[in-house]
C-alpha positions in Angstrom: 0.0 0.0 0.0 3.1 2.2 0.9 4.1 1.6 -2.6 1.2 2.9 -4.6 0.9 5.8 -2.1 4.2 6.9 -3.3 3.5 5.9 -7.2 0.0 7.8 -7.3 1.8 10.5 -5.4 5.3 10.8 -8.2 2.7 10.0 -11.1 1.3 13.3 -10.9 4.4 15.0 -11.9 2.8 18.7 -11.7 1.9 18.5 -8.1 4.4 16.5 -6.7 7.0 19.3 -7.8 4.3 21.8 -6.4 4.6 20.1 -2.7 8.1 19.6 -2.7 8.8 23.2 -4.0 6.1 24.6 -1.3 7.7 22.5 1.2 11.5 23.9 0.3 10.7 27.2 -0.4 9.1 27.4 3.4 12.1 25.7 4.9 14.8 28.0 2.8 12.7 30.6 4.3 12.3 29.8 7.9 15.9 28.6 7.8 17.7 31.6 6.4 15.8 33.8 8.0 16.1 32.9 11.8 19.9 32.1 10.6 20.7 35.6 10.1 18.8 36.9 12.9 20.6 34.6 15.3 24.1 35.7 13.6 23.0 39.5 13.9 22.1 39.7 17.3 25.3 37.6 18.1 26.9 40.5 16.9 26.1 42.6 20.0 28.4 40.5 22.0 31.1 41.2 19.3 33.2 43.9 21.4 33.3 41.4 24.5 34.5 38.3 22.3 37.3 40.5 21.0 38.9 40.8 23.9 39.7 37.1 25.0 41.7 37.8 28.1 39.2 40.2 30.3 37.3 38.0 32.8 35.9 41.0 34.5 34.4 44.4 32.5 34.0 47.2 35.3 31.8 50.0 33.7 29.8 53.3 34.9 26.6 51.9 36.7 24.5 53.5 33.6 26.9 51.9 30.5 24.6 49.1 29.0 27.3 47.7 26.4 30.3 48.2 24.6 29.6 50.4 22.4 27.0 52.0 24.8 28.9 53.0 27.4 29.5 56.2 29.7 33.3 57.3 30.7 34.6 57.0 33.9 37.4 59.5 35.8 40.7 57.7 35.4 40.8 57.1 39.2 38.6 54.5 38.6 41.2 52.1 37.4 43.2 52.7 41.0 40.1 51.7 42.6 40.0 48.6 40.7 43.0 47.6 41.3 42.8 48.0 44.9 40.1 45.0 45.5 41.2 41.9 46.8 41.1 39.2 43.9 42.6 41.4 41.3 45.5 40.0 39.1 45.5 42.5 36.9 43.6 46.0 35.7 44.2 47.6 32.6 42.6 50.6 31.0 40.2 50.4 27.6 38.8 52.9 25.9 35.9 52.6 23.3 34.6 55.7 21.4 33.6 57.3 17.8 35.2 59.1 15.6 35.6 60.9 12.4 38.6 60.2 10.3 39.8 61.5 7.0 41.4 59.3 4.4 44.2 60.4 2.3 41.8 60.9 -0.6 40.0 63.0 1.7 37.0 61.4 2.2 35.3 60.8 5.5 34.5 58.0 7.5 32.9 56.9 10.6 34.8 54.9 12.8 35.2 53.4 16.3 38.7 54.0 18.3 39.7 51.4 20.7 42.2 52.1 23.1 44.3 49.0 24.3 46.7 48.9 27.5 50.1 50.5 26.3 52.2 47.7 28.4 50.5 44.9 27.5 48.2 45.6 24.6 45.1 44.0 26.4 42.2 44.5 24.4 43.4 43.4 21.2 41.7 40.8 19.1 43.5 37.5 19.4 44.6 37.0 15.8 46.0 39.3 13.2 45.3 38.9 9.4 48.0 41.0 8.1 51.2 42.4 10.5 51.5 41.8 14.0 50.9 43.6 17.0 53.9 44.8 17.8 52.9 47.7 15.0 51.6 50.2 17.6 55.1 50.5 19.5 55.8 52.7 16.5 54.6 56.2 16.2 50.8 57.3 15.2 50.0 53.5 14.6 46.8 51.7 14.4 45.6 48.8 13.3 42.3 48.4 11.5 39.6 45.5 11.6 39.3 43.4 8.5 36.0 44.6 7.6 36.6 48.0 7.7 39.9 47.2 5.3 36.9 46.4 3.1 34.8 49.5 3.3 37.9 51.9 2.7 39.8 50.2 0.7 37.3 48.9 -2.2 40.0 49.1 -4.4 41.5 46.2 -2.7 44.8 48.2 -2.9 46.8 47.2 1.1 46.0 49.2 3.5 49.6 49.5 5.5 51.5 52.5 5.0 48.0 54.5 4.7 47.7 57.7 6.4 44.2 59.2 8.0 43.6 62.1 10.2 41.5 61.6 13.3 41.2 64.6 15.6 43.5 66.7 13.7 46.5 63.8 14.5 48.1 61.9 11.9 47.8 58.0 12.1 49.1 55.3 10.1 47.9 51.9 9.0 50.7 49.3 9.9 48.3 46.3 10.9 44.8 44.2 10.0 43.2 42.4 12.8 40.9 39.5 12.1 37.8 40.6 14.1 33.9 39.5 14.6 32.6 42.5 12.8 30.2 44.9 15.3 26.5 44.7 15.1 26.5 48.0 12.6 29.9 46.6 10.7 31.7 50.0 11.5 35.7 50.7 10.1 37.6 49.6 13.9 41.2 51.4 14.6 43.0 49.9 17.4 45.4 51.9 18.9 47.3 52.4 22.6 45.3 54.1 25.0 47.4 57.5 25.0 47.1 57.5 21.7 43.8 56.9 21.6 43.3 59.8 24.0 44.8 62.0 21.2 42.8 60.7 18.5 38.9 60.6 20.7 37.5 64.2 21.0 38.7 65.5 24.6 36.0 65.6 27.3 36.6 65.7 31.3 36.1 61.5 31.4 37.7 59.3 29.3 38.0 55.7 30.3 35.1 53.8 29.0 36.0 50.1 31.0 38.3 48.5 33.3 39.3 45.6 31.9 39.8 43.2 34.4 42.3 39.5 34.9 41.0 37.5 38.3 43.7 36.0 40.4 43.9 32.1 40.6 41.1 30.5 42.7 38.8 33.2 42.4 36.0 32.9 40.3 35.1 36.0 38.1 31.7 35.6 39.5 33.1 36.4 42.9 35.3 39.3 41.5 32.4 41.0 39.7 30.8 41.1 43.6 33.6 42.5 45.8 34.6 45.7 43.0 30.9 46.4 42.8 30.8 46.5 47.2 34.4 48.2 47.1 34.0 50.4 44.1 29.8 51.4 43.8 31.2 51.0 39.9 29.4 48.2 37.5 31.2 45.5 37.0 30.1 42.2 34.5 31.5 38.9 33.7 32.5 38.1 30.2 30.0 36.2 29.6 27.4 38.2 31.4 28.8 41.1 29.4 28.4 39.9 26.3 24.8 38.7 26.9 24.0 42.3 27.8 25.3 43.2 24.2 22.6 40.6 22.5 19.8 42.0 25.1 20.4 45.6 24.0 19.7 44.9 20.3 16.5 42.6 20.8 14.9 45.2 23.1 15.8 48.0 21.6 15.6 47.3 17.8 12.9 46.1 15.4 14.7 43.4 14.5 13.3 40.6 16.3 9.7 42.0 15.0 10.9 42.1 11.8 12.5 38.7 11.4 9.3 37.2 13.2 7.6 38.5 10.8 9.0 36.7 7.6 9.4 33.4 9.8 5.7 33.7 10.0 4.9 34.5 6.5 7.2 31.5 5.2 4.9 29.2 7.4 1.8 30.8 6.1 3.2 29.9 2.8 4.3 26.9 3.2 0.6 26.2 4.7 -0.7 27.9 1.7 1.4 26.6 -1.2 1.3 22.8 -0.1 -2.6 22.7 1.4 -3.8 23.5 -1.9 -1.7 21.4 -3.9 -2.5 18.5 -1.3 -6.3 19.2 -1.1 -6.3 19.1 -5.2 -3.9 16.0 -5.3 -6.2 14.1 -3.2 -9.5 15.8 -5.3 -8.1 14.1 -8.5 -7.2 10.4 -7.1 -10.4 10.4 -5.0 -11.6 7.7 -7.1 -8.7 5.9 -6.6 -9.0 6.1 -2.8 -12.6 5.2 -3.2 -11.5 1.5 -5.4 -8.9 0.8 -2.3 -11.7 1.2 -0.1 -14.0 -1.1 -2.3 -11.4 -3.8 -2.0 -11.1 -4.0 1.6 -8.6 -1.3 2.3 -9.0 0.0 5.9 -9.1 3.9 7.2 -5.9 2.9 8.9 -4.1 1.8 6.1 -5.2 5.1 4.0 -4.4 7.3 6.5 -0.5 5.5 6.5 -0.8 5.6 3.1 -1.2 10.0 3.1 1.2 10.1 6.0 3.9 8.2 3.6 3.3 10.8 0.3 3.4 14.1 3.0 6.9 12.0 4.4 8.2 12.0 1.1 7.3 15.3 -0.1 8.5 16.5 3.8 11.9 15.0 3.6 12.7 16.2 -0.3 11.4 19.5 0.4 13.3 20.0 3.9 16.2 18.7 2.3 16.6 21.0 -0.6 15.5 24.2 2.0 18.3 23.3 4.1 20.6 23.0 1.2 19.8 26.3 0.1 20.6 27.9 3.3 23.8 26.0 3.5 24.7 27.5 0.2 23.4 31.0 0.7 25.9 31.0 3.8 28.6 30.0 1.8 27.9 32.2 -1.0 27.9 35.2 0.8 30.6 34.3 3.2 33.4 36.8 1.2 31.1 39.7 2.0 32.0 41.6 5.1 28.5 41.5 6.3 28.0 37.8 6.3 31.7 37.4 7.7 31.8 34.3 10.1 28.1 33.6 9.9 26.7 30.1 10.6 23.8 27.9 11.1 23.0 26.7 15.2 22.1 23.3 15.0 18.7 24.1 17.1 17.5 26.1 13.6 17.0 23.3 11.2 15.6 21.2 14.1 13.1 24.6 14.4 12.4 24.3 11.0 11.9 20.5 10.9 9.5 20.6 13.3 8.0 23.7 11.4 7.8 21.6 8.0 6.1 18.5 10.6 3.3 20.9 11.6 2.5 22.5 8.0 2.3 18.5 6.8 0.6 17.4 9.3 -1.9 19.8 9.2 -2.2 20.0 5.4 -2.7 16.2 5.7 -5.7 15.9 7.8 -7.5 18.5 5.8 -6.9 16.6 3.0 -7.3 13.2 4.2 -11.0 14.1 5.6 -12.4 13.9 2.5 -10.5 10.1 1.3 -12.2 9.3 5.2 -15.8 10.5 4.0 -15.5 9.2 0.8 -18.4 6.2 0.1 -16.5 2.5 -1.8 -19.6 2.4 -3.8 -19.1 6.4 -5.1 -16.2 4.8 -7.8 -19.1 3.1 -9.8 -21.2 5.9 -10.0 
């Protein structure tokens, strides 16, 4: 019975295209869609993830994230460092900035100060120089996406000289870096430097980038420099959460992405019900001789359930694909840089594709369960 479930179900060539297109057309939807919005938002933790080495952030009480922060008086970092549990405190600052390129255009960019002993606060790898750059004069190093936005012309970016703040500074490095939610050109620089290059205001230390000593658990650290300091301070982890909380409550994005996650159900719904309902309109004769010849509800009901399985697992197959390929396509552009697919999305959409079949199904099927054995030989 299996058998000429599926062989009614492939004979009609037009239809059986139609489910599996509906089918992979709502998966590639669903799929890609909650893909990129999982990768976007993942962004917001981009500035923690940078820096590697920080266990503690210690912020103004009324910064939200990296890039939303307030600045702190320098005597900040002393107070840090006087709490028990600290290893190590370093200075990082994290602001805007205008700079002019040697063509003269302009650009919006974001200066990030590192620790001028150690270099805290760099990205962990470097895709062209190393970071040994910024012990030379006026030197920054600039994030691999933003090589992309200034130089289109794929020309190399060390040697380049840009104005910031009326100071001259020169490319001499590329770090490999997640890209920020907004994909803004990044200079990395030393903090006094920095401090040259940022707009002066009376506060300039944006974080406290903190090391915990051995058997204390950052958890534990955050709790005695808030107590000892009144300042804010976050684990890594808990940091970069904050960073992915910021953007889903405070942008339309979630909304947005909801949105076409629903509509690619609704069509999915849409597409395959119809194409189902008329399938099962044109063979209901044939449904109706099965049940002449002693063919139970059971075994018809198996026998739908078997043609929405194989339409399912085609359809779902070829909308994964797609997404695997539309993620690979686009992985040389800066925006898509790094992007990936969870594992829990294509379960989501599985279970998706399950509901839209399994719904389509009954509505269809109630009409092969009404249908009289005698109504074939009228």
């Amino acid at each position: 019975m299996i058998w000429i479930a599926i062989r009614m179900l492939t004979g009609d060539a037009q239809k059986f295209y139609g489910l599996v297109f509906g089918i992979a057309f709502s998966t590639l939807l669903i799929t890609q869609q909650l893909t990129i919005f999982v990768n976007l938002i993942e962004r917001g933790a981009s500035g923690t993830y940078n820096v590697s080495s920080a266990d503690v952030w210690v912020m103004d009480p009324v910064s939200r994230t990296a890039d939303v922060n307030f600045p702190m008086p320098s005597t900040a970092l002393d107070k840090v460092r006087g709490v028990t549990g600290v290893e190590w405190a370093v200075p990082h600052l994290r602001a805007g900035a205008s700079v002019r390129t040697s063509e003269g255009d302009l650009e919006g960019v974001s200066v990030i100060g590192v620790d001028d002993a150690t270099l805290i606060g760099l990205p962990k790898r470097m895709a062209q120089g190393s970071i040994n750059v910024l012990s030379q004069p006026d030197s920054v190093i600039i994030d691999d996406v933003g090589l992309t936005r200034m130089f289109e012309d794929g020309r190399s970016p060390i040697g380049e000289r840009l104005e910031l703040n009326d100071q001259r500074a020169v490319i001499r490095g590329v770090a490999d870096a997640i890209p920020s939610f907004t994909s803004q050109v990044t200079l990395y620089t030393k903090y006094s430097q920095a401090l040259r290059y940022v707009p002066g205001t009376r506060n300039r230390l944006s974080f406290v980038l903190v090391g915990a000593e051995h058997g204390v658990s950052p958890e534990e650290l955050t709790r005695r420099i808030e107590e000892q300091t009144g300042l804010r301070a976050r684990t890594r982890d808990e940091f970069a959460q904050d960073g992915v909380d910021f953007i889903i409550q405070n942008t339309g994005i979630p909304l947005n992405f909801g949105i076409t996650v629903l509509l690619g159900f609704i069509v999915g719904v849409a597409i395959v019900g119809l194409t189902f309902s008329l399938f099962i309109r044109d063979n209901i004769k044939q449904f109706g001789a099965l049940k002449a010849i002693g063919v139970t509800n059971g075994k018809i009901r198996k026998m739908v359930a078997a043609q929405a399985g194989l339409v399912g697992l085609i359809g779902y197959g070829l909308g994964v694909l797609g997404t695997v390929f539309f993620i690979w396509g686009f992985s040389g552009n800066p925006t898509f840089k790094g992007f990936y697919i969870p594992w829990q999305i294509p379960l989501i959409s599985m279970a998706a594709v399950f509901v839209i079949l399994a719904l389509t199904g009954w509505l269809a099927l109630r009409n092969v369960l009404k249908t009289e054995p005698a109504s074939v030989f009228r």
